[in-house]
Rosetta silent file (secondary structure, phi, psi, omega in degrees, C-alpha in Angstrom):
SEQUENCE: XXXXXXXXXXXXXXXXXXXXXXXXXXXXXXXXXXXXXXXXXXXXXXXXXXXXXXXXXXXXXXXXXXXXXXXXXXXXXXXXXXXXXXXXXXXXXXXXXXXX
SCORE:     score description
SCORE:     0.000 S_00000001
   1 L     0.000  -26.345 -165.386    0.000    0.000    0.000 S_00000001
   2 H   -67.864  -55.844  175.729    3.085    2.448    0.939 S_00000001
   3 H   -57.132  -12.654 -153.141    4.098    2.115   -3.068 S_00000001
   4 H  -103.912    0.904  173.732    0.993    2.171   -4.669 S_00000001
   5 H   -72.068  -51.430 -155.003    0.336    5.713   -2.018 S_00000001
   6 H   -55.458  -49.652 -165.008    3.710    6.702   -3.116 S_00000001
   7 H   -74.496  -25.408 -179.336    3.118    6.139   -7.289 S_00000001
   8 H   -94.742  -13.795 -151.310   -0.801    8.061   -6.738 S_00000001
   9 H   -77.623  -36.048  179.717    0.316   10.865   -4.490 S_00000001
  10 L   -91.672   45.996  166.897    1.562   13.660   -7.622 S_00000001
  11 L   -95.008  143.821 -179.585   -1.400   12.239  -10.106 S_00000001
  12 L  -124.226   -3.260  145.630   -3.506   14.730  -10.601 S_00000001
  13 L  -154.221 -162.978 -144.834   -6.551   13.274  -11.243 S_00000001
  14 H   -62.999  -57.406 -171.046   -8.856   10.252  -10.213 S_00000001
  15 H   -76.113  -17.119  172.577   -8.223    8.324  -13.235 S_00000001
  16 H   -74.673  -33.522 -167.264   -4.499    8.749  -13.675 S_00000001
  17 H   -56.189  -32.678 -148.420   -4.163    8.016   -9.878 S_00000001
  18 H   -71.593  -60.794 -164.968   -6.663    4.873  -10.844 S_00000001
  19 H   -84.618  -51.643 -159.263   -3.877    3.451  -13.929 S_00000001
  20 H   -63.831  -64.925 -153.681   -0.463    4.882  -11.747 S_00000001
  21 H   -62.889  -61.031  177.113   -1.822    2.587   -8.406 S_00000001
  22 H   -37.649  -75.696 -168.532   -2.834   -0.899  -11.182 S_00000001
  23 H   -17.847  -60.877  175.714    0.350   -0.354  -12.286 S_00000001
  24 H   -49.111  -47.353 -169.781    1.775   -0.813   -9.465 S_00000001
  25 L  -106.791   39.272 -179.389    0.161   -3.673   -8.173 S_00000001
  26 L  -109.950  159.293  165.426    0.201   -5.796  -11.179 S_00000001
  27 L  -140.978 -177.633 -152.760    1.636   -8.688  -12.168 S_00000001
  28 L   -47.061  -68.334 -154.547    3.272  -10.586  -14.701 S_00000001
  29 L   -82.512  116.053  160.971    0.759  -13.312  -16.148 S_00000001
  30 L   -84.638  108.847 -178.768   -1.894  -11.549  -17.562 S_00000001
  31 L  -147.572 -174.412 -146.173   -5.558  -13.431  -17.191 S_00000001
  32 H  -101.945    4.280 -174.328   -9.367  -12.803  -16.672 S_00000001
  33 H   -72.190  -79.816 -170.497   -8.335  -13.608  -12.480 S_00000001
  34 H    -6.226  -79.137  176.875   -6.004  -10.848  -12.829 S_00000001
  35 H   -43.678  -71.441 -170.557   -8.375   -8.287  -14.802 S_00000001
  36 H   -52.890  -86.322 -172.440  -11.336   -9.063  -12.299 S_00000001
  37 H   -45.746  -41.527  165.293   -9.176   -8.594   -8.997 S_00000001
  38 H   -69.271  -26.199  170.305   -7.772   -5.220  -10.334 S_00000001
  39 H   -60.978  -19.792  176.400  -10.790   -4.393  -11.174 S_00000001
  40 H  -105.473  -29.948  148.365  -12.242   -4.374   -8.007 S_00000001
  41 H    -1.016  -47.481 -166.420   -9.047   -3.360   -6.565 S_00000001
  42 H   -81.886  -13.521  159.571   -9.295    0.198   -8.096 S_00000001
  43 H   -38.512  -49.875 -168.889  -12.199    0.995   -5.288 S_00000001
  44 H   -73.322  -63.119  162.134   -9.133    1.145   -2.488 S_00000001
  45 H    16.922  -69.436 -176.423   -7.089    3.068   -5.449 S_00000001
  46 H   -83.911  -31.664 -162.791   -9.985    5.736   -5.545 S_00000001
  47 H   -73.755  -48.830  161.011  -10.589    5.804   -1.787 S_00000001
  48 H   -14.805  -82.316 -162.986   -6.406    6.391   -1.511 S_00000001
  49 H   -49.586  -67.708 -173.660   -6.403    9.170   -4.000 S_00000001
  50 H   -64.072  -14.236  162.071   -8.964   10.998   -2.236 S_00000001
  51 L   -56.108  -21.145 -164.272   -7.416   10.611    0.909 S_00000001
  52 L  -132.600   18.197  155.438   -4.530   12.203   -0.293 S_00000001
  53 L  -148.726   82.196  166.855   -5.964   14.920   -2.234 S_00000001
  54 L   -96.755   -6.500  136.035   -8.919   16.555   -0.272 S_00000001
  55 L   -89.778   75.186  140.995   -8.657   19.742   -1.687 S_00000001
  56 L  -120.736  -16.628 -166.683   -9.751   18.190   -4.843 S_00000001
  57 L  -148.430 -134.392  174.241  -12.850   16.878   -3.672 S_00000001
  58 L   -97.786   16.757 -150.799  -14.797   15.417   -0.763 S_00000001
  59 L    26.318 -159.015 -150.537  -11.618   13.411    0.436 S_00000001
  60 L  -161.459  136.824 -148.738  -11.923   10.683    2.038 S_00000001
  61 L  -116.201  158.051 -139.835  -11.622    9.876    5.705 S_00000001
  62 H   -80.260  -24.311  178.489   -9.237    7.253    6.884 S_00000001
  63 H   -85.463    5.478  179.516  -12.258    4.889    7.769 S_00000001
  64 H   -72.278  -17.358  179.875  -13.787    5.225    4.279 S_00000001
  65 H   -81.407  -31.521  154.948  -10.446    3.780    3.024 S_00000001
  66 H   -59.736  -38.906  150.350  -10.681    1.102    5.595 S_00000001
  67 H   -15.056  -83.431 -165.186  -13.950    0.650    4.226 S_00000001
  68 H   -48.364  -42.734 -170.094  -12.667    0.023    0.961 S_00000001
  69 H   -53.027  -44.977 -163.969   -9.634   -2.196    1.989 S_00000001
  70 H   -78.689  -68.168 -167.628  -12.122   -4.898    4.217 S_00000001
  71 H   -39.266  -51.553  158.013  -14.610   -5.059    1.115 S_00000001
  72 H   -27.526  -74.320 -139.858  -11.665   -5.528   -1.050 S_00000001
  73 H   -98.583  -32.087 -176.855  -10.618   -8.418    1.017 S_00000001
  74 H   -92.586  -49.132  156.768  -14.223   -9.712    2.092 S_00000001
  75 H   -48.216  -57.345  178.669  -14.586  -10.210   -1.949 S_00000001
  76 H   -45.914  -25.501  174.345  -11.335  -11.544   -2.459 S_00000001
  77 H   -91.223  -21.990 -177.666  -11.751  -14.469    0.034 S_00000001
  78 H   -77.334  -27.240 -170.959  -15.470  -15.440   -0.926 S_00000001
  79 L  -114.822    1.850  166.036  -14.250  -15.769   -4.514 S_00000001
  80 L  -128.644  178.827 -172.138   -9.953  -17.620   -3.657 S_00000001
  81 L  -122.165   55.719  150.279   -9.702  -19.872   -1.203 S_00000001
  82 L  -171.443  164.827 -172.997   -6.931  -17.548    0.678 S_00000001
  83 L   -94.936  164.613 -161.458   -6.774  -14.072    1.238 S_00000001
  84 H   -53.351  -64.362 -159.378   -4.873  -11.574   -0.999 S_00000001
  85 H   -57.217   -3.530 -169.758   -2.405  -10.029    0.970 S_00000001
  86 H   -68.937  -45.253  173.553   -0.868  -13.884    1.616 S_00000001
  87 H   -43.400    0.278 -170.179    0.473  -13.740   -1.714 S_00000001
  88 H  -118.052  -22.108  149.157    3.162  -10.921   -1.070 S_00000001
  89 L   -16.950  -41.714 -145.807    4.289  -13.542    1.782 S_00000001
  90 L  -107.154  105.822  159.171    5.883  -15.744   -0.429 S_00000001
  91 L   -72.996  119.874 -158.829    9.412  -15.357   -1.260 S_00000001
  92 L  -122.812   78.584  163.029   10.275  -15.944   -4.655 S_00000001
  93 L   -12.691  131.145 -176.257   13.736  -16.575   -5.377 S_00000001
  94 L   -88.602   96.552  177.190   15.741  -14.668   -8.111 S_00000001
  95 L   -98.603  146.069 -159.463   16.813  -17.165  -11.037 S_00000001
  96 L   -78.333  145.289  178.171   20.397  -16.127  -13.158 S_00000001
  97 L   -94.967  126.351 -149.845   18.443  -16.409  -16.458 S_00000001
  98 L  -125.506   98.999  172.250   20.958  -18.974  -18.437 S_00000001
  99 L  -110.711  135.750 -171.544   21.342  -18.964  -22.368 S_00000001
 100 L   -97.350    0.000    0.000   22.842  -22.128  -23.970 S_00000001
């Protein structure tokens, strides 16, 4: 969450903060999982952005972004059989890529 604050905070509006914050949190293997979990993703995105630009709008108060986060997370487990954040858990070992 610190990078994908850090990558929205000079965006200067909803939807760039919206594509800057995906960015961020995407990953390699593109599939219709993927697309669907960013998609619902970009709710915490916009609740971020307005947190961190309220003279732009109506901001956004730290529990609507808590809000956002547990819905995030109360979909993601009713639809995977583990919760999101486990996945960043996982160390994944750096292979020297080797041409024969």
């Amino acid at each position: 969450m610190r990078t994908i604050s850090e990558a929205i905070a000079a965006t200067e509006s909803e939807e760039i903060a919206v594509a800057a914050g995906l960015a961020v949190a995407r990953w390699s293997n593109d599939s219709e999982a993927r697309t669907e979990v960013l998609a619902h993703f970009s709710s915490v995105i916009r609740e971020l952005f307005a947190s961190l630009t309220p003279d732009r709008g109506e901001g956004s108060s730290p529990a609507d972004m808590a809000r956002a986060l547990d819905e995030f997370e109360m979909w993601y487990r009713s639809t995977h059989s583990d919760a999101f954040w486990i996945h960043f858990e996982h160390y994944i070992p750096e292979t020297p890529r080797v041409d024969f």
